[in-house]
N, C-alpha and C positions, 0 to 999 in steps of 0.2 A: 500450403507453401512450406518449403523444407526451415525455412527461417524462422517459421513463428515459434513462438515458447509455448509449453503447456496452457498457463496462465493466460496466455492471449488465445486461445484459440479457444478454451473452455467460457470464456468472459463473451467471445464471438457469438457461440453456442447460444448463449441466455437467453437473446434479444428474438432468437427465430420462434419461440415459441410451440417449439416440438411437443408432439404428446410423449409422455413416457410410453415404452414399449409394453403392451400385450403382454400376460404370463400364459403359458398354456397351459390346457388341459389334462389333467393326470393322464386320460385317454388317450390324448394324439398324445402328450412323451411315451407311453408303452408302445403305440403304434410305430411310432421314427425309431424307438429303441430298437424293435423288432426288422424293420425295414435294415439299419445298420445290421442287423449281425446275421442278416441273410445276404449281405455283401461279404462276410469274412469268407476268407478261403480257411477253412478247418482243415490240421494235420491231419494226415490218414495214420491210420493205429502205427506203422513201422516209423514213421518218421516221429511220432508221441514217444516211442520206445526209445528211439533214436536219440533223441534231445533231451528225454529223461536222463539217457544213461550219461550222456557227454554232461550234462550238468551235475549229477552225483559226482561221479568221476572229478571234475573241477571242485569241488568243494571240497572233496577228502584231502585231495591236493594239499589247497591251502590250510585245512583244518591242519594235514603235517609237517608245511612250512612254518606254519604261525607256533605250533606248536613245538618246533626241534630250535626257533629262536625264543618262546619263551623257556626252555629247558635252558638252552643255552646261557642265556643272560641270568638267570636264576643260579647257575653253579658259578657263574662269576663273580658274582655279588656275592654270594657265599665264600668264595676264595677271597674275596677284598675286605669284607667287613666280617667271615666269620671266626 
């Protein structure tokens, strides 16, 4: 119910007498690991080059904006306090 509190519904919990959950097996996680990333769709090499280069490209970007307002603020504060 949308109304109960944490506290009430975990206190609810106690009384059912649940086993704690199952850990698995190193084996079946490598095996589900494997299963998941035979579901991924892998970039093909153009679109890898692709999203490499758009994401360099955005970095320098900001590495010259961050960079032309720390220049900036630095010769100001030099004007104010030097």
């Amino acid at each position: 119910m949308a109304t109960e509190t944490r506290g009430e519904a975990a206190a609810k919990d106690e009384g059912k007498g649940k086993p704690a959950p199952r850990r698995t097996t190193p084996a079946l996680f490598v095996r589900q690991v494997i299963a998941e990333l035979r579901k991924v769709i892998w970039p093909t090499r153009r679109e890898l080059v692709t999203y490499t280069t758009v994401s360099l490209v955005f970095v320098l970007i900001m590495v010259a904006i961050v960079s032309g307002f720390d220049y900036g603020l630095q010769k100001g504060i030099y004007e104010i306090f030097g």
